[in-house]
N, C-alpha and C positions, 0 to 999 in steps of 0.2 A: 504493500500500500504506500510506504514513506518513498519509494524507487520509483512509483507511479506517479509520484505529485511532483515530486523533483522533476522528472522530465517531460511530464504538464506544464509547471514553470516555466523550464528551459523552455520549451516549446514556445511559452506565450510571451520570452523576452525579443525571441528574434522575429515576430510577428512586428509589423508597423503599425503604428496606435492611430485611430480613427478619431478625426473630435468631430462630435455631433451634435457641436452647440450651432444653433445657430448662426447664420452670417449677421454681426449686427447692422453691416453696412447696408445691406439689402432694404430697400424700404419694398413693403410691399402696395403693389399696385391694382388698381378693380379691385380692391374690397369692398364691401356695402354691408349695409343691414347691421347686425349685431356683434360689435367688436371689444374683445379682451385687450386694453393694453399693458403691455409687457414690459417691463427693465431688464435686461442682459446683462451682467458680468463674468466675464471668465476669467480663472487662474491664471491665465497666460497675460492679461491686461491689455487685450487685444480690443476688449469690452467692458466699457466700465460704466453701470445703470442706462446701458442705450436703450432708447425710448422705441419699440416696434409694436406691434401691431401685430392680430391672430383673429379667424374667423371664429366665432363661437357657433359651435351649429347643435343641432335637438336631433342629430343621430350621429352613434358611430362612425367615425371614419376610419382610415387607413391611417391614421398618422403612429408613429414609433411610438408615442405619450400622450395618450387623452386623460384630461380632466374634467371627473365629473363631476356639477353641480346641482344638488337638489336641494330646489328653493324653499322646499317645506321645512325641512330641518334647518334648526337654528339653535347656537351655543351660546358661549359669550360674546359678548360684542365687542370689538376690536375699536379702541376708541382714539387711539393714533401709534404713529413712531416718532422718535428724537434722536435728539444727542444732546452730547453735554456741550457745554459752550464755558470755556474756561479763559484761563489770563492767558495761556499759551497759544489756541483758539485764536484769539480775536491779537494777537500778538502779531501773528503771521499771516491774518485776513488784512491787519493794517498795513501791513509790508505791499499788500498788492496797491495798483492803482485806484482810485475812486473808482471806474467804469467797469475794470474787470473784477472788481470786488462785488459791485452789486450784480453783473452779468452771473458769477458763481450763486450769489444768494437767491436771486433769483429763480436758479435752475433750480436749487434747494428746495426752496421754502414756498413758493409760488404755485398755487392752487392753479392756475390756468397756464404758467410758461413752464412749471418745472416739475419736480415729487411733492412738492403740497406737504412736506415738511410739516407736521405738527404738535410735538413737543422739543421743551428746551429744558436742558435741567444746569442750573448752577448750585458754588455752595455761596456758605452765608460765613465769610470769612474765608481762609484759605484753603486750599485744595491739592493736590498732588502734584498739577499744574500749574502753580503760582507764582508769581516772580520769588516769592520769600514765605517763611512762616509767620502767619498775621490770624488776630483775629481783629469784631470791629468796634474793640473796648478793650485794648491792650491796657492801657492804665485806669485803676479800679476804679470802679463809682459809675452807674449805667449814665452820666451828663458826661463822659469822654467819650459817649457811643458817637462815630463816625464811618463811614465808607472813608477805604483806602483805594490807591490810585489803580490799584489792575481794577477796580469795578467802575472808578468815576472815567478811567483816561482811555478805557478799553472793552470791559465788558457790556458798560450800559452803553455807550457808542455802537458798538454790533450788534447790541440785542434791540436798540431804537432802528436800524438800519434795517434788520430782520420783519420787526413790528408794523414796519412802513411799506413791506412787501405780503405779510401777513399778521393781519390784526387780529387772528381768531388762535395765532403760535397760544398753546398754553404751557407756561414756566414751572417747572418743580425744585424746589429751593431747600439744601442741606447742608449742614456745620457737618466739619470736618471733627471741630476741637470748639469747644468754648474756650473761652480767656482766660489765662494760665491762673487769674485772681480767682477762680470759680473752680476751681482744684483740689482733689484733695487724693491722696495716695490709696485710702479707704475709706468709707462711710462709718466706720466705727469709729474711730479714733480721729479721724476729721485732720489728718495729718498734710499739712500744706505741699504741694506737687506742683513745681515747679517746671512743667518737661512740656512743649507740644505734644508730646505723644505718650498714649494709654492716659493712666488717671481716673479718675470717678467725680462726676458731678456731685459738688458738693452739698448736700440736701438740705441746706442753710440757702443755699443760692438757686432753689428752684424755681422760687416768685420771681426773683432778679434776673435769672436768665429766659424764661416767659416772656417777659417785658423784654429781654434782648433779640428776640424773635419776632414782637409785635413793634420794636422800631424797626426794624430791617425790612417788615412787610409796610410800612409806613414811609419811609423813607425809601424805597422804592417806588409804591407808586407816585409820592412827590416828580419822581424821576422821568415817569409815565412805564412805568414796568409793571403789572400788573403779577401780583405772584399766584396762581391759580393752587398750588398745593407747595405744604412743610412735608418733609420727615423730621424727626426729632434727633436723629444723627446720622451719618454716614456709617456704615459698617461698625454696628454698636460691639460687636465682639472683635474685633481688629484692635490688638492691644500697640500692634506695630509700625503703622502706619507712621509717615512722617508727620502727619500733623493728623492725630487722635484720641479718641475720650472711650475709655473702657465704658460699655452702659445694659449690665445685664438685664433681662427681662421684666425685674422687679423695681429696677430703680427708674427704668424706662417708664411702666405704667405711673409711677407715680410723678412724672417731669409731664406726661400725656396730660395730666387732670389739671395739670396747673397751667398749662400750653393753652387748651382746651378754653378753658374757662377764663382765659387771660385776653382770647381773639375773642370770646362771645360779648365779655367786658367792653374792648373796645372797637366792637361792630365790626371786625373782618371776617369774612366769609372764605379767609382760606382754609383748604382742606386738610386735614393733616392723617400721614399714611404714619403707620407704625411702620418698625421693625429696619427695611433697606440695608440685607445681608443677603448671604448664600442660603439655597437652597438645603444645604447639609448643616446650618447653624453652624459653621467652622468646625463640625465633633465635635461642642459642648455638651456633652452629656445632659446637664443639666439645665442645658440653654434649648434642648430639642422642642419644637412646638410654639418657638417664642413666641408669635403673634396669636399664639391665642390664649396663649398663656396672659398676654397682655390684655388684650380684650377680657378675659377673664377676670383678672384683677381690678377691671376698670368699671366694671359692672355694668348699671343700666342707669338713666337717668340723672345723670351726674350731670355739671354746668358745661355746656357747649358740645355733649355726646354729640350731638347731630355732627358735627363738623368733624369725628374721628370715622371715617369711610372706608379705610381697608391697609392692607400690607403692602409694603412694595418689598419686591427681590431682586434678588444680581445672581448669576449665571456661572460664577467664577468657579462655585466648587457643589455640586451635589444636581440631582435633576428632579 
């Protein structure tokens, strides 16, 4: 059997490999009626989101790959795609020309010239991406709350630019790290942690940092930025991160109620997703099931529940 597969191999290396992607160049022509359209990219970068065109027909044909759709069945509803838009992002959109900067955003983000783009995500503070490790109340006291220069000189720049091509983009906004003064090395001992990275919010500082949340979504849209959804951290089990906040499950929910109740306070409607980790909870044992562990702790009825809507994930580790 192992003699057979080996010269099966052999066999299928000196074979010439057939690619049966489509031509992107090809525009297709006489089409009419009812049409799929397509983006193409292949590995080779021969193709990269080219824009084509497919007959959609109500029988069988001879093609290598039919897709079928049936309109009766319906799951969840697929309510856009993004990216992230960081200080490095919009670092090297500035580099290009005025023309050819929005000629690219447009192809982007443009509901009628381009993919119709329709989420954006930053953080609120620094990010992996950032010129430097910042947040945006380095020195204590939430009346030193200010925006630093990659969001005044760069990011709200690009994401006004984007805005301008589509006004319906909706923004989702997360801390890397809170402010090194909102620190603390453990919740018990309230031991001061002076590091960007890991740490635990200090449960002294949950009201304070709430309020650091509810100016950033205010001071945004002063900006014309509108923030349509929070997480309450980036990768809350990520102790390693360049600029990070250790945030189990439990200390999570309870940052959630004072978040919560802190936008309902002061009339914002943005949304706030728990959790914004891997599918596999990093193998915390203890940390498995966090978001509902969250919602769990969080219970029913509490100030501004309406506005906590669901979990977000990342892809990085577990399926």
């Amino acid at each position: 059997m192992a003699s057979a597969l080996l010269i099966s191999l052999s066999a299928c290396s000196n074979m010439e490999t057939i690619d049966n992607t489509p031509n992107p160049n090809v525009v297709e022509e006489n089409l009419s009626g009812n049409l799929a359209t397509l983006y193409t990219t292949t590995a080779t970068g021969s193709a990269t989101l080219k824009k084509t065109y497919s007959q959609v027909a109500s029988t069988v044909n001879m093609a290598p790959t039919t897709i079928q759709v049936d309109p009766t069945k319906t799951y969840q509803s697929m309510d856009g795609f993004g990216f992230a838009i960081t200080y490095s992002t919009c670092y090297n959109l500035m580099k290009m020309d005025a023309a050819s900067r929005e000629k690219f955003l447009k192809q982007t983000y443009s509901t009628s010239e381009g993919y119709g783009v329709s989420y954006a995500r930053i953080s609120i503070g620094c990010n992996d991406f950032s010129s430097t490790e910042y947040s945006l109340c380095d020195t204590k006291g939430l009346e030193n709350f200010a925006l630093h220069k990659d969001e005044t000189s760069y990011v709200i720049p690009v994401l006004k630019e984007i805005l301008a091509i589509n006004p319906n983009l909706k923004i989702i906004a997360s801390p890397w790290t809170s402010p090194k003064w909102m620190k603390v090395s453990d919740i018990k001992t309230k031991a001061p942690f002076d590091s960007w990275t890991d740490g635990h919010l200090n449960p002294d500082y949950r009201k304070d940092y709430a309020q650091y949340f509810v100016k950033f979504v205010n001071i945004m849209k002063d900006n014309g930025i509108n923030i349509y959804a929070v997480s309450p951290q980036n990768e809350p089990l990520n102790h390693a991160n360049c600029a990070s906040l250790y945030m189990p499950w439990d200390e999570e929910a309870a940052f959630v109620k004072e978040l919560a109740s802190a936008f309902k306070q002061n009339n914002i409607n943005t949304k706030i997703y728990v959790y914004d980790h891997n599918y596999n909870y990093d193998n915390g044992g203890d940390q498995q099931d966090y978001p509902i562990k969250v919602y769990n702790a969080l219970g029913q009825n509490y100030d501004g529940s309406e506005l906590v809507v669901g979990a977000a994930f990342h892809d990085y580790g577990g399926s």
